[in-house]
SEZA-727625 format. One line per field, with one value per residue (C-alpha): x, y, z. Coordinates in steps of 0.25 Angstrom, whole numbers, plus 2048, in hexadecimal, padded with zeros to 3 digits. Example, Ala and Ser with C-alpha at 12.3 -4.5 7.8 and 13.67 -1.06 7.14 Angstrom:
2
px: c(831/837) $
py: c(7EE/7FC) $
pz: c(81F/81D) $
//
This chain:
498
px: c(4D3/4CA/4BD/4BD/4C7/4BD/4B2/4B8/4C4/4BB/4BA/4C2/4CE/4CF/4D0/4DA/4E2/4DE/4E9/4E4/4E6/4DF/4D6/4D3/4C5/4C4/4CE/4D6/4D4/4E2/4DF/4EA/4EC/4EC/4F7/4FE/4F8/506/507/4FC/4FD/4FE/506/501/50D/512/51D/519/513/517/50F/502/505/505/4F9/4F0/4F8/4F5/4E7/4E9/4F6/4EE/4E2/4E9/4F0/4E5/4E3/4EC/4ED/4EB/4F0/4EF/4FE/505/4FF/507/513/517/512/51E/528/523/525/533/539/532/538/546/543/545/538/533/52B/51F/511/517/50C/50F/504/4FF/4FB/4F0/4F7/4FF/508/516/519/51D/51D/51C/516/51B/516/51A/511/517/510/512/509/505/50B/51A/517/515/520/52A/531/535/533/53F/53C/52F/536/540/533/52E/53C/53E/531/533/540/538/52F/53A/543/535/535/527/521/524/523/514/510/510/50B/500/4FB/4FC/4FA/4F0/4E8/4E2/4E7/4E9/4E1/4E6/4E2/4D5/4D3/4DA/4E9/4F3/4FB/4FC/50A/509/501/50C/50F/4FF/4FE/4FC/4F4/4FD/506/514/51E/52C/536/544/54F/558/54A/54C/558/556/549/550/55D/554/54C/559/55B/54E/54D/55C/558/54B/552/54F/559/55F/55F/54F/550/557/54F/541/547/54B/53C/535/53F/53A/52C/52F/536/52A/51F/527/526/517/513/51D/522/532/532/52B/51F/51C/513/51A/525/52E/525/528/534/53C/546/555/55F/568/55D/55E/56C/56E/563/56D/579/573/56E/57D/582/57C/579/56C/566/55D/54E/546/550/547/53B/535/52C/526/524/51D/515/50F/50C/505/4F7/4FA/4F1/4FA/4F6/4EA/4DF/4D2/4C9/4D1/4D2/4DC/4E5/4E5/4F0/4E9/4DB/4D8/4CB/4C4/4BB/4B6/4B3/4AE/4B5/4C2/4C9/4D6/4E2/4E6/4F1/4FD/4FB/4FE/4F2/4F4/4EA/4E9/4DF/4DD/4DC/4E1/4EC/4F1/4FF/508/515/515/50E/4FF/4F6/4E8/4E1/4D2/4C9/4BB/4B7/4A7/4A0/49A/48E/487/481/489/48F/49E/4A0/499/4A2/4AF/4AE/4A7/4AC/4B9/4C0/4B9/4C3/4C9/4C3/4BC/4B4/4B4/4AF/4AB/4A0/4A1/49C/4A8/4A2/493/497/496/4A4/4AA/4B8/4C0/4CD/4D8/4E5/4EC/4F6/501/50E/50F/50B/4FE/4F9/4EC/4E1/4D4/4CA/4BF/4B4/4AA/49F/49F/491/48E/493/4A2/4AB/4B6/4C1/4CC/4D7/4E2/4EF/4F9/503/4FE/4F5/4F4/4E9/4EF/4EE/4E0/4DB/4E1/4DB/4CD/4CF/4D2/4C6/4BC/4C0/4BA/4AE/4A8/4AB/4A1/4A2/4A5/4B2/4B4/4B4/4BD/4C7/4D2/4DE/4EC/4F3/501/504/510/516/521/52B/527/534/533/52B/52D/528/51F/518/518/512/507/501/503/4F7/4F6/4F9/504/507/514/511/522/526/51D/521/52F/52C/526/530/53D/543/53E/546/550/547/53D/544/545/53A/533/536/529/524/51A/50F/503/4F5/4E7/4DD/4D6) $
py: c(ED8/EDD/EDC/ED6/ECD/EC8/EC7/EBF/EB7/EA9/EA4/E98/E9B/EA6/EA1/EA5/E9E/E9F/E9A/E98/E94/E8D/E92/E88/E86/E7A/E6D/E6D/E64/E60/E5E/E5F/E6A/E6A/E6A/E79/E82/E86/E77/E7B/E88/E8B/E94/EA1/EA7/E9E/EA3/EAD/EBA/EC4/ECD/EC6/EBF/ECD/ED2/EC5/EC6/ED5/ED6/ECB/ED1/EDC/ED6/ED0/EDC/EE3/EE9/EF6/F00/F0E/F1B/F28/F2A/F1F/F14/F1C/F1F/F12/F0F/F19/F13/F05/F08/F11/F05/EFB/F05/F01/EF0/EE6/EE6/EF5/EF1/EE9/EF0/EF3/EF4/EF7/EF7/EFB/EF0/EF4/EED/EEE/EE4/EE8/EE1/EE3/ED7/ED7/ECD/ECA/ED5/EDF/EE1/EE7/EEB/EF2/EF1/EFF/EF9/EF9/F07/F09/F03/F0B/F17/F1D/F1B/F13/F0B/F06/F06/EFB/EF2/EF5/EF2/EE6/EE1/EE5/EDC/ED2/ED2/ED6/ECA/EC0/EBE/EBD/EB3/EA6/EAD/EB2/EA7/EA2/EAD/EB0/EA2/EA4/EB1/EB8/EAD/EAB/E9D/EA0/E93/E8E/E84/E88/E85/E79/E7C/E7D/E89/E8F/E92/E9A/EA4/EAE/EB0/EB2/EBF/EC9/EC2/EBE/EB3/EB5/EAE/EB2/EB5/EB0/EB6/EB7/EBE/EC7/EC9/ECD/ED7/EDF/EE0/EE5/EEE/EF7/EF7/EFA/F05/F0B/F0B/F12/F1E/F19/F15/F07/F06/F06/EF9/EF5/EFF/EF7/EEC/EF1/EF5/EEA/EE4/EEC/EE9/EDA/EDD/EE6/EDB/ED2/EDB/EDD/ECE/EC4/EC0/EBF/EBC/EC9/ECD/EBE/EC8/ED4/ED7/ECC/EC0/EC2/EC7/EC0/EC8/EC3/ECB/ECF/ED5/EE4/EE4/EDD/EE9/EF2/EEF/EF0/EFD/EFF/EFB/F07/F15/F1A/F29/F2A/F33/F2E/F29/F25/F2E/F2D/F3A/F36/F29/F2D/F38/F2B/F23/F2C/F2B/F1B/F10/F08/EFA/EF4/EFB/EFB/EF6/EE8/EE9/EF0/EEC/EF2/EEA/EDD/EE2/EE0/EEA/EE9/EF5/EF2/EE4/EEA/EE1/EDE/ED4/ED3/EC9/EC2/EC7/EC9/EC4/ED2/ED3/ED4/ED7/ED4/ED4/EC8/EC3/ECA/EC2/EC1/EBB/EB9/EB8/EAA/EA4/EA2/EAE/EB2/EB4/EBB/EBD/EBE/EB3/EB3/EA8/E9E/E9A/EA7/EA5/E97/E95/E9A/E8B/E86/E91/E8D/E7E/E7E/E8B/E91/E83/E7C/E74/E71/E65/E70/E65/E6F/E7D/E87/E8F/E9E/EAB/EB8/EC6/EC1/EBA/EAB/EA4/E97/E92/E84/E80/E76/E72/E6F/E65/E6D/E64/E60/E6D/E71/E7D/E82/E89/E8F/E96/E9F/EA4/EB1/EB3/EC0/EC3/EC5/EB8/EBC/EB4/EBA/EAF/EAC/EA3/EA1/E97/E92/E88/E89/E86/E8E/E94/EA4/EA2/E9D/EA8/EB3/EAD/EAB/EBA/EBD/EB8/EBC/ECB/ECB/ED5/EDE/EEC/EF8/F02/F0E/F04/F01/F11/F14/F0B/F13/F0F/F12/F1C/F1E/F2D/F35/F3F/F45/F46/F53/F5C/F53/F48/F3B/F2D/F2B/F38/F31/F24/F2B/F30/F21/F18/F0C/F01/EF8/EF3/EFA/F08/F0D/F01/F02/F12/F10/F04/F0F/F19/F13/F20/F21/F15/F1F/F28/F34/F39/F4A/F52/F52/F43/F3D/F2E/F24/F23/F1D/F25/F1E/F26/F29) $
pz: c(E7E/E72/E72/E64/E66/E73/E69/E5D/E64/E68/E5A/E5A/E55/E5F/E6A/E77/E7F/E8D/E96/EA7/EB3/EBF/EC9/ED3/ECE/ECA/ECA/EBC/EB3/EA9/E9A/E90/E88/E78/E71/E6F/E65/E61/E5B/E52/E4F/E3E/E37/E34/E2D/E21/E19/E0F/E0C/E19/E17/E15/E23/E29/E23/E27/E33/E37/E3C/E45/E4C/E4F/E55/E5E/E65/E68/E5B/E53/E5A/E54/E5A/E53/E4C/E54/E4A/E3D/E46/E48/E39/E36/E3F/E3A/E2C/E2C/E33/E28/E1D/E21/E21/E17/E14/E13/E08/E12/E16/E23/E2E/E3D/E46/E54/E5D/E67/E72/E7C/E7E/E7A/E6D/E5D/E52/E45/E38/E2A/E20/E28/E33/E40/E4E/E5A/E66/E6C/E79/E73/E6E/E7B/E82/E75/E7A/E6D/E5E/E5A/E64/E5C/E51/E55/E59/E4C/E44/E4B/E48/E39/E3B/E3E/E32/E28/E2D/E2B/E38/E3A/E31/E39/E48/E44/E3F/E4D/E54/E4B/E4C/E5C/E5D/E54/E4D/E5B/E5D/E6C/E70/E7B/E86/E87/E79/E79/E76/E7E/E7F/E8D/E8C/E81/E8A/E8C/E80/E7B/E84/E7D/E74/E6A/E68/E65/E5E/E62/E57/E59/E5F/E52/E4A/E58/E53/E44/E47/E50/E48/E3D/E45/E4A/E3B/E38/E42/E3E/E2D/E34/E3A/E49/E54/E52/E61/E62/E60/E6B/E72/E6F/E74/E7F/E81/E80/E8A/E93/E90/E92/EA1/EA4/EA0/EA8/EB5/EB3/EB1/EB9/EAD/EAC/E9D/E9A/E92/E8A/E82/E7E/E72/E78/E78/E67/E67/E70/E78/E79/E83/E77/E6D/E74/E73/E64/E60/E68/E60/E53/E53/E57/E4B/E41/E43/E3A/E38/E41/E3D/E48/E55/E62/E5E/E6E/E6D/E5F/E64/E73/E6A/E61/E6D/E76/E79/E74/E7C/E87/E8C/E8B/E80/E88/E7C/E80/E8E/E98/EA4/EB2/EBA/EBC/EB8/EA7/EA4/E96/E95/E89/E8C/E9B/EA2/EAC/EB5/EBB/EBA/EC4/ECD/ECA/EBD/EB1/EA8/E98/E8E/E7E/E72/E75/E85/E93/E99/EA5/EAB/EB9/EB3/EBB/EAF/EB2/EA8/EA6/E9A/E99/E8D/E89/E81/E7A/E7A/E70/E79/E7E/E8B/E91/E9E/EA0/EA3/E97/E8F/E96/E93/E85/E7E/E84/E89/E7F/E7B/E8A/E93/E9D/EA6/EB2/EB2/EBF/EBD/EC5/EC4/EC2/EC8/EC3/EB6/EB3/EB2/EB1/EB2/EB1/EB4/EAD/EAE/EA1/E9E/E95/E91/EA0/EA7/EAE/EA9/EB1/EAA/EAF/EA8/EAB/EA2/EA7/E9F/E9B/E95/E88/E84/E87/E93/E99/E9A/EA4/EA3/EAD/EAA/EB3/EB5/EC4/ECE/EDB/EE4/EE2/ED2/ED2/EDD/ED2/EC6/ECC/ED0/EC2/EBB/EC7/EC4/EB6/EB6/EAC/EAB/EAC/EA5/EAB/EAF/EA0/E9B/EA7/EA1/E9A/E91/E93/E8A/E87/E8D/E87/E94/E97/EA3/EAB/EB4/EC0/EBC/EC5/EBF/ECB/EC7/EB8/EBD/EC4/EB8/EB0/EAE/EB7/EAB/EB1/EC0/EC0/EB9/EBB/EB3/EA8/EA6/EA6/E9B/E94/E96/E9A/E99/EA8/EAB/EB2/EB8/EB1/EA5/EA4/EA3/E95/E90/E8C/E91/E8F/E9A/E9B/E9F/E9E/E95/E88) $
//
């Protein structure tokens, strides 16, 4: 969460969706949802000029990952790769622009024009410089085949115009949650557009100098990613909010990309580049970047902000620019943020009727205090095509004109969910600030293996950022899949500091 974004977000046409769930507080009440926002949506990409599209698109893009990420040499390096890979397109001839995404959700996308981006948390997940380029020739596939046009014209309507209403705002679109976290929604492309960027990305990459086969090596990748977000959150279906929630994944694209980087041998001047590429990334920022809030397991901190809670168990916290999310894999999320309100100095329940559920029939409202502060919360239960969706929300005041917001959604009911949301929204406090400077990022460390070096020894030294640290190395370093490689191989691993 940015602060700036905390500030400006509540103008209207702003505004979040804020799914959530019952508590047991007070007796539901059933009103009937709007219609969808998706039915009313405009289009944001008409046919035309490509490149005009990407440059009114750009600034947008990047406010809501979390902002571009700079890092001495690492922004011009992938600016290199980037533009060695565009030389060899069909379309050589655009203002290529490839930019860093200060975030850390795993992902890569591109917009008409020629705009390409890469978050800092697939660098990070890359083992090697071909690698990275075949994400970025895929994705310049994507924009030389036109790909783009129609898909981000619902997704920038979604997604990053702020059009993410909601229930609470009046709209309907509950459902659409998983696909929102992140903070940014995506339309998929289809599997035959699949298809054609990654056939032109191992074309790309071998015209380029690189291994054909990175291609398929990326892929291979961001499969693992999805298999490991699934592990972490409950969920089967994987990461809902990573590369592969935009870029569906079909069981035969790894092999198709296989097979055609079979089917030409290149001159190779660059090959897998893994030192140059562990040497560029070192020192980078992994995770969370404090300035919007880091995770700790279940606990999310924000020292700049100066203030943390925890998600309720059993449920995997994830943060963006714009919201923290939380879910259980079993279909019932949190979402938390800080709104401001218009009316300084008004009861929590006179704010949650008249400013944020505004336009929801909130009849009933509990009045409460949360560690000191005045709160309030309600409850409803929404009629959505036949099914029950159970919503409550909870509003803290936060001083200063700020509410911190809690919302819960379910499609159940049950004593255990409510006893772990109420815990949820009762552990919101604010942060001193010895606490607050204590707070360090996490940093990508380059090492390498020392004569008889275990992986427990290895784990020992790596920051506490995931519930199970071994399968979060071995993502980032699969060649420990098989045990520790010989002495003097270098890996990624993860240190807090600096």
């Amino acid at each position: 969460m940015r602060k700036s974004a905390l500030h400006k977000r509540w103008r209207p046409a702003r505004l979040f969706i804020v799914p959530v769930i019952a508590l047991g507080l007070l007796p539901p009440m059933t009103t009937s949802a709007n219609a969808n926002l998706l039915d009313n949506l405009f289009s944001v990409f008409e046919p035309g000029d490509d490149q005009k599209i990407g440059a009114e698109q750009h600034e947008r893009v990047v406010a809501q990952y979390g902002g571009e990420y700079i890092q001495e040499g690492l922004n011009e390096y992938i600016l290199d790769i980037g533009l060695r890979l565009a030389f060899v397109s069909e379309m050589r001839d655009l203002p290529w622009r490839f930019t860093i995404l200060n975030s850390p959700v795993v992902n890569a996308f591109a917009l008409p024009g020629g705009y390409v981006y890469i978050t800092r948390g697939l660098l990070s997940l890359a083992t090697n410089e071909a690698e990275v380029a075949g994400v970025l020739a895929h994705e310049i596939g994507h924009v030389t085949a036109r790909h783009g046009a129609a898909r981000q014209s619902r997704a920038t309507g979604i997604g990053l115009l702020g059009v993410l209403a909601g229930v609470l705002t009046g709209s309907s679109v509950v459902q659409e949650l998983g696909q929102q976290l992140g903070g940014l929604y995506v339309a998929s492309y289809s599997r035959e557009q699949e298809y054609e960027a990654d056939q032109l990305g191992v074309r790309y990459l071998g015209k380029a100098g690189y291994p054909r086969e990175a291609m398929a090596d990326f892929l291979s990748r961001m499969d693992a990613q999805t298999k490991y977000m699934a592990a972490m959150t409950g969920n089967a279906g994987g990461g809902s909010f990573d590369f592969f929630a935009s870029h569906p994944q079909t069981g035969d694209r790894i092999e198709r990309a296989a097979a055609s980087a079979n089917q030409k041998a290149d001159d190779l001047d660059r090959k897998f580049e893994k030192d140059r590429y562990l040497a560029a990334i070192d020192e980078m920022l992994y995770g969370d970047d404090p300035k919007e809030g880091i995770i700790r397991g279940r606990e999310f901190l924000h020292p700049v902000l100066r203030f943390k809670f925890m998600a309720p168990e059993d449920f995997q916290l994830i943060n963006s620019a714009q919201a923290v999310y939380a879910v259980d894999g079993k279909g019932s999320q949190m979402v938390f943020d800080l709104g401001k309100q218009a009316n300084y100095g008004q009861s929590m329940a006179n704010y949650l009727q008249r400013e944020w559920l505004a336009k929801l029939n909130v009849p009933n409202v509990t009045s409460m205090e949360v560690n000191g502060a005045p709160a309030a919360a309600t409850r409803l239960a929404l009629d959505r095509n036949g099914t029950t969706v159970y919503l409550t929300a909870v509003a803290i005041d936060f001083g200063n004109g700020r509410v911190a917001r809690f919302a819960y959604q379910s499609t159940v009911s049950n004593s255990s969910l409510q006893e772990k949301f109420t815990q949820s929204f009762k552990s919101f406090q604010p942060m001193d600030a010895a606490e607050a400077a204590a707070i360090k990022p996490a940093r990508i460390e380059i090492e390498a293996v020392t004569s008889g070096e275990s992986l427990s020894s290895i784990l020992s030294g790596m920051a506490d950022v995931s519930k199970d640290k071994e399968a979060l190395f071995i993502l980032l370093n699969p060649a420990f899949e098989d045990g520790v490689p010989p002495s003097g191989q270098q890996y990624k691993n993860i240190k807090f500091g600096g």
